[in-house]
LORO-258967 format. One record per residue: residue number from 1; residue in one letter; chain; x, y, z of N, C-alpha, C in turn. Coordinates in steps of 0.02 Angstrom, whole numbers, plus 50000, padded with zeros to 5 digits. Example, Ala and Ser with C-alpha at 12.3 -4.5 7.8 and 13.67 -1.06 7.14 Angstrom:
# LORO-258967
{1,A,A,{50660,49716,50390},{50615,49775,50390},{50660,49835,50390}}
{2,S,A,{50642,49888,50354},{50684,49947,50357},{50645,50002,50394}}
***
This chain:
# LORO-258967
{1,X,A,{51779,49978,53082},{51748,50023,53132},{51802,50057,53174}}
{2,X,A,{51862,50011,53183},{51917,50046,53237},{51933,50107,53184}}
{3,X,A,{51945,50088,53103},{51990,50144,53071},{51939,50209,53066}}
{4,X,A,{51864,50196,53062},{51818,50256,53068},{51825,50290,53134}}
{5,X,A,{51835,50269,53179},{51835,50285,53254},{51913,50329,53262}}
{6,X,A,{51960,50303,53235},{52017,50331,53225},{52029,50406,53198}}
{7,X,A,{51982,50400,53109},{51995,50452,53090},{51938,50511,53117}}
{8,X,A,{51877,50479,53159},{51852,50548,53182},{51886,50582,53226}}
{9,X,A,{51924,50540,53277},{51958,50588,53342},{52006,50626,53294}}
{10,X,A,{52044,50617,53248},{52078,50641,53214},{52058,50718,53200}}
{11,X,A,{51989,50691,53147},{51947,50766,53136},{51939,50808,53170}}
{12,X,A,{51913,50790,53249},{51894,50830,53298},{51944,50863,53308}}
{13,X,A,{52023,50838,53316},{52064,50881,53339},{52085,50911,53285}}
{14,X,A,{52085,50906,53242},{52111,50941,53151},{52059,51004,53157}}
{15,X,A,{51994,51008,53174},{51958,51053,53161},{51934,51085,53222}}
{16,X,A,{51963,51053,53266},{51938,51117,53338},{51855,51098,53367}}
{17,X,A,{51838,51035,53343},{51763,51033,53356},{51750,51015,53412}}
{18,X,A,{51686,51046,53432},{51652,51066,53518},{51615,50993,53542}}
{19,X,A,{51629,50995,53604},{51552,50951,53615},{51504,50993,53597}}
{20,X,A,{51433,50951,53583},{51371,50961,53553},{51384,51022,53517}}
{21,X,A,{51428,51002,53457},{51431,51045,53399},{51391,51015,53347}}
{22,X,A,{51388,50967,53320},{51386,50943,53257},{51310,50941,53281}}
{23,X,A,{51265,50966,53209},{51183,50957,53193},{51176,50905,53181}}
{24,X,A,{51182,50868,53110},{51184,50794,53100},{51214,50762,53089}}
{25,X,A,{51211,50680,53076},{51266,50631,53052},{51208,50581,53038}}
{26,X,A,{51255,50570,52966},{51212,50526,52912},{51228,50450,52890}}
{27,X,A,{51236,50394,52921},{51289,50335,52910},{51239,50311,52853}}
{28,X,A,{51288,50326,52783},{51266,50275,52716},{51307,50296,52665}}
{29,X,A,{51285,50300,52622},{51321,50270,52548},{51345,50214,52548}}
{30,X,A,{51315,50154,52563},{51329,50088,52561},{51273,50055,52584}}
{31,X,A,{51283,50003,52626},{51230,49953,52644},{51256,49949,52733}}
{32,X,A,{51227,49993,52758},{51258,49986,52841},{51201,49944,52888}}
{33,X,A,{51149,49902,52862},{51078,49864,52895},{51137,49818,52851}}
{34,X,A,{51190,49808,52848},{51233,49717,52826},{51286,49719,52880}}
{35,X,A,{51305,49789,52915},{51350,49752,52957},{51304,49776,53050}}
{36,X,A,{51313,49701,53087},{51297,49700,53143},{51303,49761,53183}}
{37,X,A,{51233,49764,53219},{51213,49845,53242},{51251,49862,53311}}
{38,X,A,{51290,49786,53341},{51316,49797,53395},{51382,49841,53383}}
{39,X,A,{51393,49828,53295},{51506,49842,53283},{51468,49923,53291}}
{40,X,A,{51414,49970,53300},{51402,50035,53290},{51401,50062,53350}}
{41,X,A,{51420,50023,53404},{51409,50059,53459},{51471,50110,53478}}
{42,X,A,{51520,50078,53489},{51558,50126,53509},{51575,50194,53479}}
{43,X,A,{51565,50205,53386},{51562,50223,53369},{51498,50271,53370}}
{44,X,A,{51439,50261,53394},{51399,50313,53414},{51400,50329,53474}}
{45,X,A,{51432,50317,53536},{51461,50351,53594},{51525,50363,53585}}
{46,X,A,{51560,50397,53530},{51619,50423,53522},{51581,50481,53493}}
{47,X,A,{51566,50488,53427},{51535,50523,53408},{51453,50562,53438}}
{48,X,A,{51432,50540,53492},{51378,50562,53525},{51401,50617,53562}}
{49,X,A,{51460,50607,53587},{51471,50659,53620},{51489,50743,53596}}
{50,X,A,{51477,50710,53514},{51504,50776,53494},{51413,50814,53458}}
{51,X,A,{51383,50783,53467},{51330,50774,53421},{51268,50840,53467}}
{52,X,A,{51243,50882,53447},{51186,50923,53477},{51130,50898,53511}}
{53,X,A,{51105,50890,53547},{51058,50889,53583},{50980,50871,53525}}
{54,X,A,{50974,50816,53528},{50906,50805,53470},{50924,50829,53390}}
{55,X,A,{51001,50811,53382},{51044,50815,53333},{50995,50722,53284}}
{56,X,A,{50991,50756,53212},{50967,50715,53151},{51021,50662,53163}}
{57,X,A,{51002,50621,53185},{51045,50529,53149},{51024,50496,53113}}
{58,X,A,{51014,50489,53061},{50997,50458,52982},{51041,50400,52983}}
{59,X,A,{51026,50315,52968},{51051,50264,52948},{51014,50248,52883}}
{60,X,A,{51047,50233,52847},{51036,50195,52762},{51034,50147,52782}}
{61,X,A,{50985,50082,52749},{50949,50022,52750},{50916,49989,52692}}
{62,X,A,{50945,49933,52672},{50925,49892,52629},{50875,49845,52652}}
{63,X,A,{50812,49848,52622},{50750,49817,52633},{50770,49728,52653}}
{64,X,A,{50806,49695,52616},{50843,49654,52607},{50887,49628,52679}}
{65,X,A,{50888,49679,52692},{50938,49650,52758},{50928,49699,52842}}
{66,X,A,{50865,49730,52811},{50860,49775,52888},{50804,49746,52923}}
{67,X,A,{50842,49706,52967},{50764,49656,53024},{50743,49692,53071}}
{68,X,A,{50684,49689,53085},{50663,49719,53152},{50714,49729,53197}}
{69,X,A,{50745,49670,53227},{50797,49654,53257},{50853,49722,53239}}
{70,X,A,{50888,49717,53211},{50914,49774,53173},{50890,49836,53175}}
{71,X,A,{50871,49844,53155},{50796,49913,53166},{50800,49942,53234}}
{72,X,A,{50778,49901,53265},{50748,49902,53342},{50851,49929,53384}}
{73,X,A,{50905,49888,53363},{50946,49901,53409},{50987,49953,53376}}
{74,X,A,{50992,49982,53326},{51010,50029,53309},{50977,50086,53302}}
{75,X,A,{50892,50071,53311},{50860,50148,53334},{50878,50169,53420}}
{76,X,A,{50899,50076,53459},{50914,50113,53539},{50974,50144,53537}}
{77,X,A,{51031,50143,53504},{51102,50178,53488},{51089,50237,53494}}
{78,X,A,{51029,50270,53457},{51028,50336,53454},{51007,50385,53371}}
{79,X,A,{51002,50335,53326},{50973,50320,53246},{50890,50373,53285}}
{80,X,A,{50887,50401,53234},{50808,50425,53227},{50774,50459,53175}}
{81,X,A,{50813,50435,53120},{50790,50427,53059},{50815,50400,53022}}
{82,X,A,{50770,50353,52963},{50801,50300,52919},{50784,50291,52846}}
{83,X,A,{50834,50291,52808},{50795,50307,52744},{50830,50218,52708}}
{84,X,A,{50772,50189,52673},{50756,50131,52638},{50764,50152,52570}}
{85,X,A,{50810,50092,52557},{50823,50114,52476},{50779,50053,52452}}
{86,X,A,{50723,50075,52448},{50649,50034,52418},{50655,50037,52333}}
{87,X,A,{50672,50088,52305},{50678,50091,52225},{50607,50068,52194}}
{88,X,A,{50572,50021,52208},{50515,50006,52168},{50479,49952,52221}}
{89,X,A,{50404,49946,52196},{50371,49931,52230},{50311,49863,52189}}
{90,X,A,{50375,49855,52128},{50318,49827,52096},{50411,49767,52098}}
{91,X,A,{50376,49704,52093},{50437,49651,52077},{50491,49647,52018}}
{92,X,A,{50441,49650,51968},{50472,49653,51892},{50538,49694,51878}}
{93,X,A,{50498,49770,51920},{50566,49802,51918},{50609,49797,51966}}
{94,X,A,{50602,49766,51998},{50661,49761,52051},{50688,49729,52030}}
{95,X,A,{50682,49661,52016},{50708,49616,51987},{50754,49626,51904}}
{96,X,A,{50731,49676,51866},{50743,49696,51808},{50821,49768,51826}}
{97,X,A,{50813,49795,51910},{50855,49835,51929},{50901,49820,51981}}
{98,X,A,{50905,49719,51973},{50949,49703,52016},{50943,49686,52066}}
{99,X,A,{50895,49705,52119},{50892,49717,52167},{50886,49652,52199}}
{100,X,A,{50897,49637,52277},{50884,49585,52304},{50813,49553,52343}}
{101,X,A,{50817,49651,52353},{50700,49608,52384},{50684,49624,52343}}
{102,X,A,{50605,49611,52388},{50555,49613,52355},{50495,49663,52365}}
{103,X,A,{50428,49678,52340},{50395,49724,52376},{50371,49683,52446}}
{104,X,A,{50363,49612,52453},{50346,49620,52514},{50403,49627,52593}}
{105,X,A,{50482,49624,52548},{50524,49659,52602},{50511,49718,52610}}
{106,X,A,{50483,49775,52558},{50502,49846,52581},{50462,49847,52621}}
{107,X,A,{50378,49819,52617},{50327,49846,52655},{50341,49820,52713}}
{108,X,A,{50378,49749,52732},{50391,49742,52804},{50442,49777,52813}}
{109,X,A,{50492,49818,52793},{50540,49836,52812},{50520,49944,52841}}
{110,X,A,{50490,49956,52799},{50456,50000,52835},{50402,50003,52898}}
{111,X,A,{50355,49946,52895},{50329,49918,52952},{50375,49912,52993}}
{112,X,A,{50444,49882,52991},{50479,49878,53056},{50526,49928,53090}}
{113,X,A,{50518,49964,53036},{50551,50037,53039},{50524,50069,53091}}
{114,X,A,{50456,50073,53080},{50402,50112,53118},{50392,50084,53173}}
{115,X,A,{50371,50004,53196},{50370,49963,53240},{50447,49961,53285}}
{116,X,A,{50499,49985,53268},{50564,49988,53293},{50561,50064,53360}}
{117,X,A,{50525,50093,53314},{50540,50168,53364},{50540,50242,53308}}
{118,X,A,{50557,50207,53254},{50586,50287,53186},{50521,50302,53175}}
{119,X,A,{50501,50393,53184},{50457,50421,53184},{50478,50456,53110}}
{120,X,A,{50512,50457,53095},{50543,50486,53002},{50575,50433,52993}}
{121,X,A,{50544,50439,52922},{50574,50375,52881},{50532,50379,52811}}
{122,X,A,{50627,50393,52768},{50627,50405,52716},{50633,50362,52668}}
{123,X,A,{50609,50320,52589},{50585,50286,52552},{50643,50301,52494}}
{124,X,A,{50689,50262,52450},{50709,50269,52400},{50657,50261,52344}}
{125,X,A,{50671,50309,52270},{50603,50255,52217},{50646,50299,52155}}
{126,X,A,{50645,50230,52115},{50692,50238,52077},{50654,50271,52007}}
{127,X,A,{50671,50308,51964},{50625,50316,51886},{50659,50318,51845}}
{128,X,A,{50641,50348,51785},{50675,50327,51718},{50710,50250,51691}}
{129,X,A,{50686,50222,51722},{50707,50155,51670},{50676,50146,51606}}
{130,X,A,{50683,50125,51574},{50648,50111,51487},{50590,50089,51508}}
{131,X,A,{50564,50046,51548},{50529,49992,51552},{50444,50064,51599}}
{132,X,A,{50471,50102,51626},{50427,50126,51660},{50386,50171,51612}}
{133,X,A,{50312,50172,51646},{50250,50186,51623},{50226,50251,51667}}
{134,X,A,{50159,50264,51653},{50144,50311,51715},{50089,50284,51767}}
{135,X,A,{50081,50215,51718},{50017,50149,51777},{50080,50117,51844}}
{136,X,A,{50139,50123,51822},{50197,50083,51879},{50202,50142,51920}}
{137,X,A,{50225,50190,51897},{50250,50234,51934},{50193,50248,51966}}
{138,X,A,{50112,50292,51950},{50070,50282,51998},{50058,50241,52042}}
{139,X,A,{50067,50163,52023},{50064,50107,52075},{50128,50118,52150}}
{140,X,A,{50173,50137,52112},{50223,50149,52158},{50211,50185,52226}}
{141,X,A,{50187,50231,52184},{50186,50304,52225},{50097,50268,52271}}
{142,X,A,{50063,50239,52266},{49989,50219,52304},{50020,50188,52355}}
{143,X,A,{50087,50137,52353},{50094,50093,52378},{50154,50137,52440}}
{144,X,A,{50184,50171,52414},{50226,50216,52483},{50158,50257,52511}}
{145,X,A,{50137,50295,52474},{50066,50337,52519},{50048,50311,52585}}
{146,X,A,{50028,50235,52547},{50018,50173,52618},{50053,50168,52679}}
{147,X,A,{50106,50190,52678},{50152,50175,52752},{50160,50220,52759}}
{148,X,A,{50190,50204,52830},{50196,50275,52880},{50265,50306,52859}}
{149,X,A,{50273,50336,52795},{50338,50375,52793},{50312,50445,52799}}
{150,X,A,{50357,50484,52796},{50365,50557,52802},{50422,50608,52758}}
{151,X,A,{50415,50562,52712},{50503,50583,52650},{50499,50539,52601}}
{152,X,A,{50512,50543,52534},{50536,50533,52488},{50567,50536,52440}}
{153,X,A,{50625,50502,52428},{50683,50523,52362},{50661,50488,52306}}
{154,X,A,{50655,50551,52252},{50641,50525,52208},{50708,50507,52120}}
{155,X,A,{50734,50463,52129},{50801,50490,52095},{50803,50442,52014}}
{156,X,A,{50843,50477,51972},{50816,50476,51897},{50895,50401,51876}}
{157,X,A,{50865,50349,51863},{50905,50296,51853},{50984,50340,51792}}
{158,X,A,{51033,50324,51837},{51092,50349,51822},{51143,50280,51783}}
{159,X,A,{51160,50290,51744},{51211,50233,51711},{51293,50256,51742}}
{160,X,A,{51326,50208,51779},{51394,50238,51810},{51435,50171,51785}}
{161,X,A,{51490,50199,51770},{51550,50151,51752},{51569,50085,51807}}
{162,X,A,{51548,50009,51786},{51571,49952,51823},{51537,49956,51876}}
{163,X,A,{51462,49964,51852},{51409,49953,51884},{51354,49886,51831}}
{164,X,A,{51303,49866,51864},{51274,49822,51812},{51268,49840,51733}}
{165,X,A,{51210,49909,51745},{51202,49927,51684},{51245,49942,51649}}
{166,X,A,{51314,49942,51663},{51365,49989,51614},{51384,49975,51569}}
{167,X,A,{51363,49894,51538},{51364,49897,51463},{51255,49887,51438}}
{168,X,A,{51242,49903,51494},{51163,49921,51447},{51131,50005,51435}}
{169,X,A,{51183,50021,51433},{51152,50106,51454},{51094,50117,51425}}
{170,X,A,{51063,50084,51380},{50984,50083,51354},{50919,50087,51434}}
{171,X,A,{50942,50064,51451},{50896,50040,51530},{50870,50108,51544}}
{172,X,A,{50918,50159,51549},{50911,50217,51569},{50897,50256,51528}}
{173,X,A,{50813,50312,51532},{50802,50320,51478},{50717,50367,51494}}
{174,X,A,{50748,50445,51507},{50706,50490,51543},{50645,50521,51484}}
{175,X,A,{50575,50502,51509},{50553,50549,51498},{50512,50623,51517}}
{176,X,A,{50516,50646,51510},{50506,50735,51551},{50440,50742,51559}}
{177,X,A,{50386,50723,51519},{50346,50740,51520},{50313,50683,51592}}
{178,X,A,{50362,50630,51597},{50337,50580,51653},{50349,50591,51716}}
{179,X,A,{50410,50602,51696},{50437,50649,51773},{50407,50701,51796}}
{180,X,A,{50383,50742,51734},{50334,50807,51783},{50282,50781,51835}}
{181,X,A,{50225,50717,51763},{50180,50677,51807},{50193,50652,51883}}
{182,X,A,{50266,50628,51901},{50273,50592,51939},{50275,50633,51999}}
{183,X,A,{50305,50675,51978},{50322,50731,52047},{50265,50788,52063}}
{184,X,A,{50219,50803,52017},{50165,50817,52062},{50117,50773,52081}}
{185,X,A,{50124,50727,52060},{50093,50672,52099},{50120,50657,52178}}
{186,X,A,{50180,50642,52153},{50219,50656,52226},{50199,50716,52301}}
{187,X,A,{50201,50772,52240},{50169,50845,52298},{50073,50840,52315}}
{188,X,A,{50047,50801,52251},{49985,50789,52275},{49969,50770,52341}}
{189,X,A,{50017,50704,52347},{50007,50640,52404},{50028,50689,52489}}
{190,X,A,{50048,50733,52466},{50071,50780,52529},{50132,50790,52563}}
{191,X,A,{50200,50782,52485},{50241,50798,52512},{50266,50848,52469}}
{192,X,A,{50304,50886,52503},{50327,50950,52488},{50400,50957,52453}}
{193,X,A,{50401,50956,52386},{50467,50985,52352},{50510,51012,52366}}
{194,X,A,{50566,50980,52411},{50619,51041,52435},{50674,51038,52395}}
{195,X,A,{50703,50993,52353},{50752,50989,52328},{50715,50960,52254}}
{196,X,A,{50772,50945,52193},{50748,50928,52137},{50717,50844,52127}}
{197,X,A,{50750,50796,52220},{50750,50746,52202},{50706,50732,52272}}
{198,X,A,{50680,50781,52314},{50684,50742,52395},{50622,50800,52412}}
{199,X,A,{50552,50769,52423},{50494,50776,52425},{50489,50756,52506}}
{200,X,A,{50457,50814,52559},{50451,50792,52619},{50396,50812,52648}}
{201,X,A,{50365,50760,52714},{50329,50797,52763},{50373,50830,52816}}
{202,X,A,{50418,50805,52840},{50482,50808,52863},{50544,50832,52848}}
{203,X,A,{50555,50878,52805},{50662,50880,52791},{50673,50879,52827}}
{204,X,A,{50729,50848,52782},{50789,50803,52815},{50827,50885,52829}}
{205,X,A,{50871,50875,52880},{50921,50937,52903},{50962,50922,52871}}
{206,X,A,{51008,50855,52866},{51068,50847,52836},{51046,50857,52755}}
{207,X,A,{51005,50840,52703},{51008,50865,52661},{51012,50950,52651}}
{208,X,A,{50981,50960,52672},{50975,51035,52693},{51021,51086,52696}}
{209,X,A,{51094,51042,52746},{51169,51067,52757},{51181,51062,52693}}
{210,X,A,{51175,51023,52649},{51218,51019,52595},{51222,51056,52532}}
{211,X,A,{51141,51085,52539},{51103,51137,52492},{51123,51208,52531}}
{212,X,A,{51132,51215,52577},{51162,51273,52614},{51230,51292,52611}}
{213,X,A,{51281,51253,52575},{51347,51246,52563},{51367,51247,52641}}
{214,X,A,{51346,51212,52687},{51381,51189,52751},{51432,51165,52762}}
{215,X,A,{51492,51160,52808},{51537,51100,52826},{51515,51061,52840}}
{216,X,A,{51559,51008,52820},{51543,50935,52833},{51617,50876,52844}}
{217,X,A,{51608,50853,52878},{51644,50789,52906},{51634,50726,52852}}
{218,X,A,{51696,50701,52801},{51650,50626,52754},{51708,50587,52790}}
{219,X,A,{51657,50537,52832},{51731,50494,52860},{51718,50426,52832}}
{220,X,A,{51755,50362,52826},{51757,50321,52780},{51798,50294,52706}}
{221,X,A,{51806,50264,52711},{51837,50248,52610},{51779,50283,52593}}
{222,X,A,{51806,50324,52519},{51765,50362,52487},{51736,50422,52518}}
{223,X,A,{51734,50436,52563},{51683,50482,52596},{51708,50553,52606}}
{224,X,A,{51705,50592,52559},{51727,50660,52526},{51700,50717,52618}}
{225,X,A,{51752,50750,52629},{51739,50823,52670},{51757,50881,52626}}
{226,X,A,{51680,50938,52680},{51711,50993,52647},{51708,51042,52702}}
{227,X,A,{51760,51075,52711},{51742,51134,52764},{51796,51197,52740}}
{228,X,A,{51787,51250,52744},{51808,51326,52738},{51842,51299,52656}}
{229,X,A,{51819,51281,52600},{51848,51301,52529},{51890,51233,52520}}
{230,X,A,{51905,51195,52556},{51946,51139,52546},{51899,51073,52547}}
{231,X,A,{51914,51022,52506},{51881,50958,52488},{51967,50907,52515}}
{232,X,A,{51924,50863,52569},{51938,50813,52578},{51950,50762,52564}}
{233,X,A,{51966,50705,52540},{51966,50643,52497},{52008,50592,52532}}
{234,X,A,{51987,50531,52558},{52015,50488,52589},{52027,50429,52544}}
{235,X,A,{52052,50385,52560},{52044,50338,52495},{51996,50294,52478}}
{236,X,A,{51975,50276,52439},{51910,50241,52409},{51908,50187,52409}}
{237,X,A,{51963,50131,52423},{51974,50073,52414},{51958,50034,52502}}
{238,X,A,{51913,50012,52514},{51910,49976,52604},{51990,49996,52640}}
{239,X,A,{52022,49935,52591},{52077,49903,52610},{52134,49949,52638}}
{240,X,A,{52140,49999,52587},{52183,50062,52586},{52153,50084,52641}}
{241,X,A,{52087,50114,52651},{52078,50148,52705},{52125,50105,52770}}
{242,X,A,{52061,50061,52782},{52102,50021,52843},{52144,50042,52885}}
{243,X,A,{52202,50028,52810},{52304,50040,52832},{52297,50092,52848}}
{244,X,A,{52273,50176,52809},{52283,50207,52845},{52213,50272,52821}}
{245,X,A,{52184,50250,52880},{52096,50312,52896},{52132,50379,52888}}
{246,X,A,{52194,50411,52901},{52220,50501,52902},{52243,50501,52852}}
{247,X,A,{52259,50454,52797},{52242,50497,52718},{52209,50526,52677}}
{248,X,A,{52219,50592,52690},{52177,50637,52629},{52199,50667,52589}}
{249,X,A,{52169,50659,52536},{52200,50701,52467},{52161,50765,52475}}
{250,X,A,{52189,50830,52450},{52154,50903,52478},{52152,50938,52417}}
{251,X,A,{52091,50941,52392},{52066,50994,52328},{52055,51069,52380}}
{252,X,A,{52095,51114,52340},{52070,51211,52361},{52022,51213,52304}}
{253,X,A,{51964,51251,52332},{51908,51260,52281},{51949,51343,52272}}
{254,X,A,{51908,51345,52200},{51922,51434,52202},{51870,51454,52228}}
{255,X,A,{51877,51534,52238},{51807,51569,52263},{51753,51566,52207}}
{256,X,A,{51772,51560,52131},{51738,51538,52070},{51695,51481,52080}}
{257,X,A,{51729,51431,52094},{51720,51347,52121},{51665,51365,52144}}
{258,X,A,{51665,51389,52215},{51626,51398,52277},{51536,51421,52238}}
{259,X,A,{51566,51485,52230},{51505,51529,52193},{51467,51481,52152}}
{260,X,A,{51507,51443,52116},{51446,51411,52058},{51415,51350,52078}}
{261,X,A,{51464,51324,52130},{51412,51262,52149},{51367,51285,52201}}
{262,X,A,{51386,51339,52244},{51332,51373,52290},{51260,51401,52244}}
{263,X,A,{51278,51421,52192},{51226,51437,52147},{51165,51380,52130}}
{264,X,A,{51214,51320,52103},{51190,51269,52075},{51151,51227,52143}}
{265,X,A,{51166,51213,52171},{51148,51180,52224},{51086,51230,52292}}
{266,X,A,{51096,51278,52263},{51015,51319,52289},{50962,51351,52246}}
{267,X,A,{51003,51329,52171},{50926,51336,52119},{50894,51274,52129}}
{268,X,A,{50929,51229,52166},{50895,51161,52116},{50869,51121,52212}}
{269,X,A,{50867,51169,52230},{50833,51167,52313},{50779,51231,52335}}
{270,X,A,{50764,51217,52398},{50694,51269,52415},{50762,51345,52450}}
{271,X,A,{50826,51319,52450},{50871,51371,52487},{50867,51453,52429}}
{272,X,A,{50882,51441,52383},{50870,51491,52352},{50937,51537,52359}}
{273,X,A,{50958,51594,52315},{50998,51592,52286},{50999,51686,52328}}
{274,X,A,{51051,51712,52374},{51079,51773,52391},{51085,51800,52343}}
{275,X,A,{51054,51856,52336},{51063,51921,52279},{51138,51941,52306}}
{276,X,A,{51166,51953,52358},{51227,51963,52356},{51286,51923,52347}}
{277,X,A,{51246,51865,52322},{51311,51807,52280},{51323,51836,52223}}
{278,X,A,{51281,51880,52168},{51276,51873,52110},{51313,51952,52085}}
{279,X,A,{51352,51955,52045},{51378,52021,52031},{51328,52041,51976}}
{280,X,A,{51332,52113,51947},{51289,52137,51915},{51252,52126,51865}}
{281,X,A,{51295,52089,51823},{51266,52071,51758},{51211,52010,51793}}
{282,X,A,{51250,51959,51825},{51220,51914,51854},{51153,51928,51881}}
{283,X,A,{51154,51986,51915},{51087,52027,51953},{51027,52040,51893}}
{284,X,A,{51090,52048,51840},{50992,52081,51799},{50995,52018,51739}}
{285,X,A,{51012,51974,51750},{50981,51920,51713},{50956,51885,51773}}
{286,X,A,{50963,51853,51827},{50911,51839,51876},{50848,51873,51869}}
{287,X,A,{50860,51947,51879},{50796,51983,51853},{50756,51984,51843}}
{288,X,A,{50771,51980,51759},{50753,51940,51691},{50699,51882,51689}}
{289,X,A,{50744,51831,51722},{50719,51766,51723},{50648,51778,51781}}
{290,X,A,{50640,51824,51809},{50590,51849,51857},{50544,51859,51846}}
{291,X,A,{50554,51904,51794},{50505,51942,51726},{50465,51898,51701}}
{292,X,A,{50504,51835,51688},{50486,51768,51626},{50430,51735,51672}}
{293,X,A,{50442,51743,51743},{50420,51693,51781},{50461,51620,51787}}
{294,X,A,{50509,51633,51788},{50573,51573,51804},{50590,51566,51870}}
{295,X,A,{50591,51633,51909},{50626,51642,51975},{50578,51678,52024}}
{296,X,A,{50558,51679,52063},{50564,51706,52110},{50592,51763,52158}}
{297,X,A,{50563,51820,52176},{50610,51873,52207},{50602,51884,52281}}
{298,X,A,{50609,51867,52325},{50586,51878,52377},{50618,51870,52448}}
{299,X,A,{50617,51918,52493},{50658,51948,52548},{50756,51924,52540}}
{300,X,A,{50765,51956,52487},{50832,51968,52466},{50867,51885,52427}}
{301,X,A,{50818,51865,52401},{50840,51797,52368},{50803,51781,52308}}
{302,X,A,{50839,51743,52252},{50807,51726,52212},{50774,51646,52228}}
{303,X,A,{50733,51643,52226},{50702,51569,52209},{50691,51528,52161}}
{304,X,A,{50690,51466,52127},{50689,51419,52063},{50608,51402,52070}}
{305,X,A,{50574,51409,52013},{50501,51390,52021},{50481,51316,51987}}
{306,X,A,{50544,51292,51944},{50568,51224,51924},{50603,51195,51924}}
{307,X,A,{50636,51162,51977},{50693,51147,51998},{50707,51108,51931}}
{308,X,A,{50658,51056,51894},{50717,51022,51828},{50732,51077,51748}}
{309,X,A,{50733,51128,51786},{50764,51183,51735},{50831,51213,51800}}
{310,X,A,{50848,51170,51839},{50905,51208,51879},{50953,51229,51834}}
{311,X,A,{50989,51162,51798},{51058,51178,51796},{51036,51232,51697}}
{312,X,A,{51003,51249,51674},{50981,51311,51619},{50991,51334,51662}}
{313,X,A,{50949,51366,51707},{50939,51423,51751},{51013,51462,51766}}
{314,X,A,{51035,51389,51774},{51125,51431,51814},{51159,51423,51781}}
{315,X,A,{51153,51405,51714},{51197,51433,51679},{51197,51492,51647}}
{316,X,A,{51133,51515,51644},{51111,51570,51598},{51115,51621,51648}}
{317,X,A,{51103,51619,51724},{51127,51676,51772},{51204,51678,51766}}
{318,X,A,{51254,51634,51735},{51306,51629,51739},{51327,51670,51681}}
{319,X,A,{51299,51678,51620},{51310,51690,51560},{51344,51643,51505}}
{320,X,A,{51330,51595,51508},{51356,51536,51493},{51290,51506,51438}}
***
């Protein structure tokens, strides 16, 4: 916590940042409901001061280890939204995806979410495993309906190197026609498709920044920045960090770089895609795809009308 606290004053003065500049701040990619909610304080009155006025604070939470208790003293810090990496709602698969609870942690763990003070609160749920049906996944989806969330990620089981599955890559194992099922089922229940993976009554802002090609601050081992064309990279290892939080490795994007992931990352969101990103040829195959009923044209932007045809979409506006 001292070396996170370290490298933000760092940032602030590296980048010139204001009080009540920053929109949101998102503490996760890990398990942060495992370390004690008191080591977060100073660290959210360091960083509060830089933070906007009714500025998004998002904490990540493992069903498993986020107690009321927990809940409750890190929503008084200043937390006011929380997203649960719930993944499933039925045992079998949890248990079959590793996991340490159970369904009756998630349902208390959202109960205490809500009972804590968090008026948003977002649900992990995991799909594509071999094993899934469209009777589980409906069950799934009855059983979040039930609680008081306002968000849901819906994300497609990924096989990554020196992770469990990584010598079962069988586990993982999509089908399309299920996934369509799942996700208007999803928009049935009354949440709204903003991205290819993240269905809301609520969006999230910080997802939002990221589909907007925003700056961003990644402080932490591992925790990638990006601001004006340059990528950040600190080191990935705890330990390394530690010794020393002001190492960064610095990728220059090209203006190429920029363009295609700005592309990619607002077909496959509700942001939608600047006709003046796109040079000509680019312009009349967007068009095109208009014609087909692929896209969307409207007050100077193209729109995606299927986000799991994003990355076709952009490649074929790409000419690729």
């Amino acid at each position: 916590m001292d070396s996170l606290i370290e490298q933000f004053e760092f940032e602030v003065e590296r980048h010139n940042i204001e009080p009540k500049s920053l929109e949101t701040l998102f503490i996760g990619g890990g398990t942060p409901s495992t370390i004690d909610a008191s080591l977060y304080m100073e660290l959210f009155d360091k960083i509060g001061r830089y933070l906007k006025v009714g500025a998004e604070i998002t904490v990540e939470a493992n069903p498993h280890s986020a107690t009321e208790q927990w809940l409750s003293q890190i929503y008084s810090l200043g937390a006011n939204r929380v997203s649960l990496g719930v993944q499933s709602f039925s045992d079998i698969k949890l248990n079959k995806l590793g996991r340490e609870h159970t369904r009756a942690d998630a349902f208390r763990a959202v109960e205490a979410a809500k009972k804590s003070g968090f008026d948003s609160i977002n649900i992990d749920l995991i799909y594509a495993h071999c094993d899934d049906t469209q009777e589980l996944l409906l069950q799934d989806l009855q059983s979040a309906f039930s609680l008081p969330i306002d968000h849901i990620s819906a994300y497609a089981l990924t096989i990554e190197s020196g992770t469990l599955f990584a010598k079962r890559p069988e586990v993982a194992s999509e089908d399309l026609e299920l996934t369509k099922t799942l996700f208007e089922e999803i928009k049935k229940g009354g949440f709204e498709q903003y991205e290819i993976s993240n269905f809301a009554q609520t969006r999230s802002k910080h997802n939002l920044g990221y589909w907007q090609y925003r700056p961003y601050i990644g402080l932490g081992a591992g925790a990638v920045g990006s601001i004006e064309q340059v990528r950040y990279y600190p080191h990935s290892s705890i330990e390394l960090y530690i010794k020393n939080p002001l190492y960064r490795r610095e990728e220059k994007l090209s203006s190429e770089d920029v363009k295609s992931e700005k592309l990619l990352l607002a077909l496959r969101s509700c942001v939608g895609v600047d006709r003046a990103l796109l040079n000509t040829q680019e312009l009349q195959r967007a068009q095109w795809l208009c014609e087909e009923g692929r896209l969307k044209d409207q007050d100077g932007r193209f729109y995606n009308r299927d986000y799991l045809l994003s990355d076709e979409i952009t490649l074929y506006i790409q000419g690729n």
